[in-house]
C-alpha positions in Angstrom: -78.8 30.0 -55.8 -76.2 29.8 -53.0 -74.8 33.0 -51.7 -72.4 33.8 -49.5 -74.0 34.9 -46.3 -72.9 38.8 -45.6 -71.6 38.9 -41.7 -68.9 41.1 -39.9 -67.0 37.7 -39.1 -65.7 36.7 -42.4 -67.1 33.5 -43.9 -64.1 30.6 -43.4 -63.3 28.7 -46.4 -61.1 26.3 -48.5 -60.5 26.7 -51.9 -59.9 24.2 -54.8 -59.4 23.3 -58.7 -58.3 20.9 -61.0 -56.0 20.5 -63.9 -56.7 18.0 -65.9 -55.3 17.0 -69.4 -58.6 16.4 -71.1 -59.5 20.3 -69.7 -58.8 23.4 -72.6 -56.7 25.5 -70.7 -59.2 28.4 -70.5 -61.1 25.7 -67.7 -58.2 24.2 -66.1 -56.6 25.4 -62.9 -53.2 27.0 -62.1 -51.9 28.1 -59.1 -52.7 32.0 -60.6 -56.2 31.3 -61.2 -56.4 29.6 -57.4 -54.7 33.1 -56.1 -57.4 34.7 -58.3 -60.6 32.8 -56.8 -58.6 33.7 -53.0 -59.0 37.7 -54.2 -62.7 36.7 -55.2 -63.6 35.1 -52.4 -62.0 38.0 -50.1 -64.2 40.5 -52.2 -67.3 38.4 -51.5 -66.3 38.4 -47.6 -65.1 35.4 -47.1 -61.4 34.5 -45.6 -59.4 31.5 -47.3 -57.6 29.1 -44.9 -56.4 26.1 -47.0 -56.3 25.4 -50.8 -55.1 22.6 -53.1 -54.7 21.7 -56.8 -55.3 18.4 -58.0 -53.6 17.2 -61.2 -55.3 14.2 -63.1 -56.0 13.3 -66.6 -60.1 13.9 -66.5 -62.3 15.3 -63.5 -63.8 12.3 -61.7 -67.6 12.2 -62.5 -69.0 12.2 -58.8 -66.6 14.5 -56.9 -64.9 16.6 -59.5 -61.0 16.2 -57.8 -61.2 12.5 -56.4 -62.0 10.8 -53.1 -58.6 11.3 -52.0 -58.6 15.1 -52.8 -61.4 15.4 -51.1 -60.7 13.5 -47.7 -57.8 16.5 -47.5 -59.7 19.4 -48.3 -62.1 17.9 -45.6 -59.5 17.7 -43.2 -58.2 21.5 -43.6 -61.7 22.5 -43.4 -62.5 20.7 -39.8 -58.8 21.9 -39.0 -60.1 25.4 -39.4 -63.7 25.1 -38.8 -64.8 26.1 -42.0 -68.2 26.1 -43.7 -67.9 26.5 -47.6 -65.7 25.1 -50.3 -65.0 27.1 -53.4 -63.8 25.4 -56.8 -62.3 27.0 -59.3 -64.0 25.1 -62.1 -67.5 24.8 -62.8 -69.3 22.0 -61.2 -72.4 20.1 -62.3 -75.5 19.9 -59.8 -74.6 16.2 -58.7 -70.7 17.1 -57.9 -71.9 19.9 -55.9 -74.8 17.6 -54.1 -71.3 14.9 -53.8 -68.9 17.5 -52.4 -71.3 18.9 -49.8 -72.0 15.6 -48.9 -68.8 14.2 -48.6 -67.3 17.2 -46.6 -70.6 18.4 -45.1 -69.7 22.3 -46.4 -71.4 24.1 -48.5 -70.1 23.8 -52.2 -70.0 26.5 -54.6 -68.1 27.2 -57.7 -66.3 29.8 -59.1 -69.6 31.0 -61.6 -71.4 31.0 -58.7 -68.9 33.0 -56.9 -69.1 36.1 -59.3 -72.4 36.1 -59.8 -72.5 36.7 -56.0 -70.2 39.7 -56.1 -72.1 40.9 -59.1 -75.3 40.7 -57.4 -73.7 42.8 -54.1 -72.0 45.4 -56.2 -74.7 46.5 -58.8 -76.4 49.8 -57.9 -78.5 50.9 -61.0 -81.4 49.3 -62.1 -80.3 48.3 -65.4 -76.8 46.4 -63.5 -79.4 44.6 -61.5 -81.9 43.9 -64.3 -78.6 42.2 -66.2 -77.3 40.0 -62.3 -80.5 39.0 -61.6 -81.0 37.2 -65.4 -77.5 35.5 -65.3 -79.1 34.3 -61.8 -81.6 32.7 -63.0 -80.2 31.3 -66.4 -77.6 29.9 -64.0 -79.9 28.5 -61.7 -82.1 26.9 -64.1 -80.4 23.9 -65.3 -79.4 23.2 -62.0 -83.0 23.1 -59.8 -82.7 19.3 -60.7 -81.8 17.4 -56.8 -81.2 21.0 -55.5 -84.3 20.0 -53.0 -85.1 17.3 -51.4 -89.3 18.4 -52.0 -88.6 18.2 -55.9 -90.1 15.1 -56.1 -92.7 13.7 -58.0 -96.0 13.7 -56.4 -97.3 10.9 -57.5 -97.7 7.0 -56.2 -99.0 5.6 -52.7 -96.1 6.9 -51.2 -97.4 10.7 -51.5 -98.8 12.8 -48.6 -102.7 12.5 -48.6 -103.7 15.4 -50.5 -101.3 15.4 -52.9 -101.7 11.7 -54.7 -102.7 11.7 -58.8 -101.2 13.0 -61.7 -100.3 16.9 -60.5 -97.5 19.1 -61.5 -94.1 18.6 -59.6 -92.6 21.1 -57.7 -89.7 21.1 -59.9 -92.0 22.0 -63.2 -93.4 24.9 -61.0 -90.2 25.9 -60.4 -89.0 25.8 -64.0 -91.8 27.5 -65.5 -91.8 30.7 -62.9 -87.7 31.2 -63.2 -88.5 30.9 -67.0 -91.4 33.7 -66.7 -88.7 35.4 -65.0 -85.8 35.2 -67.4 -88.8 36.5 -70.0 -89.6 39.6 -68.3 -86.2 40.4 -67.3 -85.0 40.0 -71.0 -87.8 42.2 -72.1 -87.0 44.7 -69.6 -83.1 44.5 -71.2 -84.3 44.9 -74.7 -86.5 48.2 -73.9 -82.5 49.4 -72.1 -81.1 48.5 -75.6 -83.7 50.9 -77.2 -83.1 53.2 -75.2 -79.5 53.1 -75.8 -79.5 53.2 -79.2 -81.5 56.1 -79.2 -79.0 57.9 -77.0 -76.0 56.8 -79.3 -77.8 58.3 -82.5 -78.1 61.6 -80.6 -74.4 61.4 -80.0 -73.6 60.7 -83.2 -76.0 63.1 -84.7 -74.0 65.7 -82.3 -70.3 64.1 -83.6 -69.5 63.5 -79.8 -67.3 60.4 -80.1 -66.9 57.9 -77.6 -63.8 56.6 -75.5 -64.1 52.9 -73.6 -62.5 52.1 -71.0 -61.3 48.2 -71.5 -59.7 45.8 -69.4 -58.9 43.2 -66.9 -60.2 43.8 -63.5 -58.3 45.8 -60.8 -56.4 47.0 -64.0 -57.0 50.8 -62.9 -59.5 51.6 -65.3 -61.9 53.6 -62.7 -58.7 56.1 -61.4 -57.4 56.4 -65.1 -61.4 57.7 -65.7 -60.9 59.9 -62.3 -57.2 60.9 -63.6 -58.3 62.1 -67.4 -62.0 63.7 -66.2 -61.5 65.1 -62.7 -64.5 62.7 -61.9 -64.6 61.4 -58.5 -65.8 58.0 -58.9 -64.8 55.1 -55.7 -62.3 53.5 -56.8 -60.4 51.0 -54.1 -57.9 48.6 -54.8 -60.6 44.9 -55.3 -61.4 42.7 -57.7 -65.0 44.2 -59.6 -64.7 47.3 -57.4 -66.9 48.9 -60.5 -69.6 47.2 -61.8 -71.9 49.8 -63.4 -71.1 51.8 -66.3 -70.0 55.4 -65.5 -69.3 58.2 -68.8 -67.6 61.3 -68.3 -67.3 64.1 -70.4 -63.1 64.1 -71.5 -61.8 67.1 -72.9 -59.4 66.2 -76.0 -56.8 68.9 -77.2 -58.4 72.8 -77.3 -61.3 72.2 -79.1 -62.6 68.3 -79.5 -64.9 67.1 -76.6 -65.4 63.1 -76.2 -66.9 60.9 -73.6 -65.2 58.6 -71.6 -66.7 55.6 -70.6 -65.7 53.0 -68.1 -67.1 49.5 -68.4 -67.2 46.2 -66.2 -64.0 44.8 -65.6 -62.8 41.1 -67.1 -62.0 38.2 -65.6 -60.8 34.6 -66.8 -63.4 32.3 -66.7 -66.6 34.6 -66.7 -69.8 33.1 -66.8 -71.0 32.6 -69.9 -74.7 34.0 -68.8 -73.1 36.8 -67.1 -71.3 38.1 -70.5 -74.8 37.2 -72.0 -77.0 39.4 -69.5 -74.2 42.5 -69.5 -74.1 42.7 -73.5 -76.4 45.2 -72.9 -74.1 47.4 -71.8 -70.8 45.9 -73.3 -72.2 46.1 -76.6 -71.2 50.1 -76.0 -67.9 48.3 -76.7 -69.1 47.5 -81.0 -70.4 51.3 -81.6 -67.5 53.0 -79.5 -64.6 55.4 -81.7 -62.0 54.1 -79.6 -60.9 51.3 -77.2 -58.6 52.2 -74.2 -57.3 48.9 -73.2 -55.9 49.3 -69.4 -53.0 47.2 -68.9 -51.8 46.3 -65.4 -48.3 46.3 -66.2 -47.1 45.1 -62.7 -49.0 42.2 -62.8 -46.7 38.9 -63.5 -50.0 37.8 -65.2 -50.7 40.7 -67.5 -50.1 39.0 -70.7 -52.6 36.0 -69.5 -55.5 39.3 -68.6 -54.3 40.7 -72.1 -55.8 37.4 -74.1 -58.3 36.8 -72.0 -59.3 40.9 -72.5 -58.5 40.2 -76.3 -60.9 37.3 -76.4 -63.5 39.2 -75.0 -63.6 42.2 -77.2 -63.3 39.7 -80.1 -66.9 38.0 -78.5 -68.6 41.1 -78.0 -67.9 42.4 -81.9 -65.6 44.8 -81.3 -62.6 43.3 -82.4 -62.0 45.9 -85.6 -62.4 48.6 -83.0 -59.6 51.1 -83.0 -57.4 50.9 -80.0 -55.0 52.4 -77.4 -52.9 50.1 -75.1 -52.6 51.7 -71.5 -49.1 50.1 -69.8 -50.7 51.2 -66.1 -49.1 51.1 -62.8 -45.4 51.9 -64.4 -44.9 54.1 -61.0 -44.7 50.6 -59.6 -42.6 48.4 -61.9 -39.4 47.1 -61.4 -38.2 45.8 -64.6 -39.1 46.4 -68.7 -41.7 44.0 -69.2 -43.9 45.9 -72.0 -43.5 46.0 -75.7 -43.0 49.0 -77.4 -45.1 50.6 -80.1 -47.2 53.2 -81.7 -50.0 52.2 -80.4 -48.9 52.5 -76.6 -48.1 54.1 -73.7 -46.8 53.7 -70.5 -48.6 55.6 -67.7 -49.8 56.1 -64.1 -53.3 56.7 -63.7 -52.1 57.2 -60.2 -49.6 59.7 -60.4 -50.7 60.9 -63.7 -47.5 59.8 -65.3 -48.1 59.5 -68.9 -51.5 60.1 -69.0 -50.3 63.8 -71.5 -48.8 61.5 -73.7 -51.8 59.2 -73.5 -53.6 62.0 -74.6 -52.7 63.1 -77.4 -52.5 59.3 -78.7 -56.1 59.9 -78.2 -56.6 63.6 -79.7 -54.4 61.7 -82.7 -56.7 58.4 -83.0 -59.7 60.5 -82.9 -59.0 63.1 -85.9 -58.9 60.4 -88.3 -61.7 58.6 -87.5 -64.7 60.9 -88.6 -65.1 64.2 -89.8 -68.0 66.3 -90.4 -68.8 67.3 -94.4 -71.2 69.3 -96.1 -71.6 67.4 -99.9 -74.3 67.5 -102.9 -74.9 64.6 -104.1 -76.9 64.6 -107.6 -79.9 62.8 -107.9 -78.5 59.8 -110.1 -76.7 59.3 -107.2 -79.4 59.7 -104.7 -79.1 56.3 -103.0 -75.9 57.5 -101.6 -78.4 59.3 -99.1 -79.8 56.1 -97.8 -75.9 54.5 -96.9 -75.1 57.8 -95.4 -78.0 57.6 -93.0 -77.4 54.1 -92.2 -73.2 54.4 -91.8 -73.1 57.8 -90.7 -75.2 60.8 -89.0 -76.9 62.8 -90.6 -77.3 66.4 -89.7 -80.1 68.5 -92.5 -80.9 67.1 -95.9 -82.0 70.0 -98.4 -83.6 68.9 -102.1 -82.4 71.6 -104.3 -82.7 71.9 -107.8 -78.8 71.2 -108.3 -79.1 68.3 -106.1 -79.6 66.9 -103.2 -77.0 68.9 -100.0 -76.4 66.6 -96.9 -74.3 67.9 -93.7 -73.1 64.8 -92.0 -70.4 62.8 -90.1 -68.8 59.8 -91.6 -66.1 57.6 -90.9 -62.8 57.1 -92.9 -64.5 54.1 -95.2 -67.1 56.0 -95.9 -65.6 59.5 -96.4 -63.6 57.7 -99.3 -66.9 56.9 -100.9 -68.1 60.1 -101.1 -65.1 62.6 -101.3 -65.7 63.3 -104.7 -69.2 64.9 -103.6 -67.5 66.9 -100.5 -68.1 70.7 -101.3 -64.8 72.6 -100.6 
């Protein structure tokens, strides 16, 4: 796969994208999303020197944005002396092969793009187990003309040696990134496991769970820093946290929950990238509560707030409760944000609002689930097996009177078995 190549000098470039009617306008190019991929590419290490948007009704098969299009972009990049071109749509194999051609730059897209910053900015194993298999599922439908050597070696015209039926180089290729995607998916379902196990023991313990949600740069990591006194790096760059960091939060006088901050969003993610980092999203499903950071000083924060929206909807998490964190109010201008019981305006960098925030959260939490002690007869028995699978269950005892659980439930469930709840 391409990647930008990591120097002091940063990498010259010219960016592009395309809006075209026949495009759904989660794929097609604005202005924003170009200013967007120039904030990528100065996170990957790269410095953008001309750009342009090209409006037609459908892409153009062989060069995406037209020949026209392309003679400019050509001409800014031998202005400038550039060597990559970045498009904010995704290209197929053969408009990448066209475009490098034609300009003679290298030609990536925005997918390819992320996944680049991805694979610089994980630092666990598990972040690089999940940026190393959206690599490859990336790269595999794509090996096709990638290399000039992934030709068939068959027919007079082979080198001596290598004449006869055989295997082509582009089958070897396919079959060892496809061994890889294996082993890296089994090494992701063994992390699952393990993460399960870890959530039962947190539920078993009635420790609930806080995520962090939200657009990149949104101020997710200080808010985390802000609310724990952790002191996680946290700069002001697109995807400045990419692993999964959980803090212990301390809620009112008496409740304890952990805090979690999780990868931030971005329009247009890779497909296989949301794929490979469901490992850890999927925290998102089982969490109590959904903090969703807000970057209220962005002109763009309803657009983030869909596209955030969208996401949590994807990942099964959409019936989550949740908080809606106004951030960077220290900042604003003007009264952009709607008003409601569900949020609050706040400062993770000042710490304005973050009291108020909370005890939104201390509030959200205490009806969620509560602990019980009930006896449940023995008619009723197979209550016990819904318990276990709904809630967490803390000692069974099978006494003559029936059958006495301790356990934590959630509000659904508590209604089903209230009548058994000893006082």
């Amino acid at each position: 796969m391409e990647q930008l190549i990591k120097t002091t000098e940063k990498e010259k470039a010219v960016i592009a994208g395309l809006a075209a009617d026949s495009m759904t306008l989660r794929d097609r190019s604005t202005d924003e999303s170009l200013d967007e991929l120039e904030a990528l590419l100065e996170t990957a290490g790269g410095v953008c020197l001309g750009r342009t948007l090209q409006n037609r009704k459908t892409p153009e098969p062989r060069t995406f944005i037209g020949a026209g299009k392309v003679g400019e972009l050509k001409s800014i990049a031998e202005k400038h002396e550039c060597t990559l071109a970045v498009f904010d749509n995704e290209l197929s194999p053969s408009q990448m092969k066209a475009l490098a051609e034609e300009m003679g730059l290298r030609v990536i897209d925005r997918s390819t793009l992320i996944l680049d910053i991805f694979a610089g900015r994980a630092r666990t194993k598990e972040g690089r187990l999940q940026v190393e298999l959206a690599q490859y599922k990336y790269l595999l439908p794509r090996l096709t003309g990638m290399w000039k050597h992934l030709t068939s070696q068959t027919g007079t015209s082979a080198p001596i040696g290598t004449r006869g039926p055989g295997e082509t180089q582009l089958e070897t290729d396919r079959r060892h990134i496809r061994r890889k995607i294996t082993k890296l998916e089994g090494e992701l379902r063994e992390v699952l496991r393990m993460r399960d196990t870890q959530r039962r023991l947190r539920e078993k313990n009635n420790v609930p769970v806080v995520a962090l949600v939200g657009y990149t740069n949104a101020g997710k990591s200080t808010l985390l820093n802000k609310l724990t006194g952790a002191d996680i790096q946290a700069e002001n760059r697109l995807f400045d946290t990419l692993d999964t960091t959980t803090r212990r939060l301390a809620v009112g006088e008496v409740q304890e929950a952990l805090l979690s901050d999780t990868v931030g969003f971005i329009r247009k993610l890779p497909h296989h990238l949301v794929d490979a980092f469901k490992a850890t999203l999927e925290e998102l499903k089982y969490a109590d509560l959904l903090i969703h950071v807000i970057d209220a000083s962005s002109p763009e924060w309803q657009e983030q707030v869909r596209v955030v929206d969208d996401l949590i909807q994807e990942l099964g998490a959409g019936n989550t409760p949740r908080l809606e964190a106004f951030n960077k109010c220290d900042v604003l201008t003007s009264d952009v944000r709607p008003h409601g019981e569900n949020i609050v305006e706040i400062s993770a960098k000042t710490g304005q609002g973050t009291e108020e925030l909370l005890k939104k959260i201390e509030e959200a939490l205490s009806v969620m689930k509560k602990k019980v002690a009930l006896r449940l007869p023995y008619d009723k028995a197979g209550l016990l097996e819904t318990i276990h699978s709904e809630g967490a269950v803390a000692k069974t005892d099978y006494l003559e009177g029936g059958i006495e659980v301790e356990a934590t439930v959630g509000p659904q469930l508590y209604e089903r078995i209230r009548e058994f709840i000893l006082n």
